[in-house]
N, C-alpha and C positions, 0 to 999 in steps of 0.2 A: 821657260822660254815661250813666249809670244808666238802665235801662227805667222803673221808679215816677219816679225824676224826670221821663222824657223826657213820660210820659201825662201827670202833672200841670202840665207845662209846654204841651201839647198841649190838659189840656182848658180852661186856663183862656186859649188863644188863641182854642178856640172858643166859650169864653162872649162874649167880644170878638167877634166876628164877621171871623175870620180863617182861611182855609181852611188848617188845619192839620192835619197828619198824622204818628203817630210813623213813624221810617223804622227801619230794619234792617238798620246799614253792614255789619257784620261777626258775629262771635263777641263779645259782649258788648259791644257796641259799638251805641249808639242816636243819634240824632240828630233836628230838627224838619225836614219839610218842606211850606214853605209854597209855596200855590200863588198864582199873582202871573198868570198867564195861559192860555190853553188852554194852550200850549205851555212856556212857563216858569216855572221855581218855584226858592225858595232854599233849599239845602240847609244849614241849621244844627248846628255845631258838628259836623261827619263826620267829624273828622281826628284827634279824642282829644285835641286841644290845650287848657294851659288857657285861659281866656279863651274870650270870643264872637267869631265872624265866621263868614261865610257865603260859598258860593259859589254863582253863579247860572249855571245853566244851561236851555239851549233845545234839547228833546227830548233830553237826555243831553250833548250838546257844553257845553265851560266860552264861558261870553259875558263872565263878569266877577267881582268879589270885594267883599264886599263887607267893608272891613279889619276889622283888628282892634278891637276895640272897647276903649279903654285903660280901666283899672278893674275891667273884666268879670268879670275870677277872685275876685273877693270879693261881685258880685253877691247880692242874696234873687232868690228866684223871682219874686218882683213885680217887680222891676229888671229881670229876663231877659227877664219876659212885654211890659213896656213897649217895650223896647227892641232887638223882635224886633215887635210892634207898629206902631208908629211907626216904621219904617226907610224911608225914601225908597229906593226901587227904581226910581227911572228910571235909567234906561242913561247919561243923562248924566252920572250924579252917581258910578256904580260905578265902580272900578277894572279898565281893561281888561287881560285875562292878559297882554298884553304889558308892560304898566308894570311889573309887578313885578320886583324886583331880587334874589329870593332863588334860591336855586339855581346850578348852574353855565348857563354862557351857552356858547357856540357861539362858536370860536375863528374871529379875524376873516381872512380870506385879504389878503393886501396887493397891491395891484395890477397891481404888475411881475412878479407869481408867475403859471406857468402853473398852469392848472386843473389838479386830478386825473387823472388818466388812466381807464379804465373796465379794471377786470381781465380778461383774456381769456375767461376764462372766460363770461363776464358777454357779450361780445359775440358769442359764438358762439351763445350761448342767445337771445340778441336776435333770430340771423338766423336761426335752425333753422325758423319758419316759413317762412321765403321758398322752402328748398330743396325739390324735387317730386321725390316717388320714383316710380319708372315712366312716364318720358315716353313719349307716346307720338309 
């Protein structure tokens, strides 16, 4: 999203009475973020992708997403401003970061496998507090 787009999308949520603000993801790179509680607010459209969706977070940690929005890449600004409006942000309804299926996933261990072992390294640095130089 465009900065003149991101303002005009921005002030026409706070003609609406929506605490909106443009944010400043990157190097040319703009997004809306709306505040939804002291602590939580949705960060819209951050990732450059086309289409609408949003992620929510609490003090900076991801709490949930809120998806894609199908249609959204052909959106008017009046369609975006609604529909960043009107968005249901209760936590029951968002998609929590674990549901999501994109990305790679965490290779499953099978039961009859021993665990990893901890590299030596690794365990000497572990105990290097324990040792006391100069007993007395």
């Amino acid at each position: 999203m465009d900065s003149d787009r991101a303002e005009r999308l921005t002030a026409e949520l706070r003609s609406r009475g929506v605490m909106a603000h443009m944010v400043h993801a990157g190097v040319y790179e703009f997004g809306i973020r709306v505040v939804l509680d002291d602590r939580i607010e949705a960060l819209w459209d951050m990732d450059g992708a086309a289409g609408l969706d949003a992620e929510i977070v609490n003090e900076g940690a991801l709490i949930g997403f809120v998806p894609h929005v199908p249609g959204s890449e052909d959106f008017t600004e009046e369609q975006l401003v609604n529909c960043i409006a009107t968005t249901n942000y209760a936590l029951d309804t968002l998609q929590r970061p674990a549901d999501r299926t994109e990305g790679p996933t965490a290779p499953v261990r099978s039961p009859d496998q021993p665990p990893q072992a901890t590299p030596p390294a690794l365990r000497r640095q572990r105990r290097a507090h324990w040792i006391r130089r100069g007993r007395r």
